[in-house]
C-alpha positions as CSV (number, residue, x, y, z in Angstrom):
1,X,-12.6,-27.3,3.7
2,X,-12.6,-25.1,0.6
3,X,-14.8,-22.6,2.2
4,X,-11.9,-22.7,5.2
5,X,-9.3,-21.9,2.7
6,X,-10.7,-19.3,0.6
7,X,-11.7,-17.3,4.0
8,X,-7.6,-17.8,4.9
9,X,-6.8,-16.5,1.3
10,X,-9.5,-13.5,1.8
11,X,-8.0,-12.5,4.6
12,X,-4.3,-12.6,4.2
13,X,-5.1,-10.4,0.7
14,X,-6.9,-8.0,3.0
15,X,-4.4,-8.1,5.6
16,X,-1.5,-7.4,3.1
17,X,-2.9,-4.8,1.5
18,X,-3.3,-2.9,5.3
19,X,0.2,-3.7,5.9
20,X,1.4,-2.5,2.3
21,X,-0.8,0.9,3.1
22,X,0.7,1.2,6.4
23,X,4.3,0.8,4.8
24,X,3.6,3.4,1.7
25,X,1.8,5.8,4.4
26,X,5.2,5.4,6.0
27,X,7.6,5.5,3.3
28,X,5.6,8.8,1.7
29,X,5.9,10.5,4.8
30,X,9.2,9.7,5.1
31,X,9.9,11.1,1.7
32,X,8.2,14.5,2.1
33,X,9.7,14.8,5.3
34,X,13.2,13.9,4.3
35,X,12.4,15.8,1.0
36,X,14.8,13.2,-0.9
37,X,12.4,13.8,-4.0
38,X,10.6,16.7,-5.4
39,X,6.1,16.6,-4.6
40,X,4.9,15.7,-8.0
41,X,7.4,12.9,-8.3
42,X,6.1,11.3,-4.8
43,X,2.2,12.3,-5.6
44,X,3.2,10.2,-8.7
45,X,4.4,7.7,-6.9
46,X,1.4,7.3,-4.0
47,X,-1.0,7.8,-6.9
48,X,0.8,4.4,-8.5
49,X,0.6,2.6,-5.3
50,X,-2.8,3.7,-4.4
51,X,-4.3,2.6,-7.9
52,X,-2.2,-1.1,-7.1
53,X,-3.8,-1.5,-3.9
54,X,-8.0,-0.4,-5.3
55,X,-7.2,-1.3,-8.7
């Protein structure tokens, strides 16, 4: 039973993290393309994100 729910918990951790990528691949693109805030500011901010979802 443990085993069941540590597998349930592995996966929904990996599962958010693809759909917190997705959304930050998303929202990144959506910056540059909009342009709403200068490059370094977003590289800043995808390096942030990036280092929350490996770190």
């Amino acid at each position: 039973m443990q085993l069941v729910i540590l597998f349930s918990f592995i996966f929904f951790v990996n599962t958010g993290k693809v759909v917190i990528s997705i959304l930050l691949i998303i929202e990144v693109s959506l910056t540059i393309f909009c342009g709403e805030i200068s490059d370094t500011k977003s590289l800043i901010l995808y390096q942030m994100s990036f280092d929350k979802i490996h770190g």
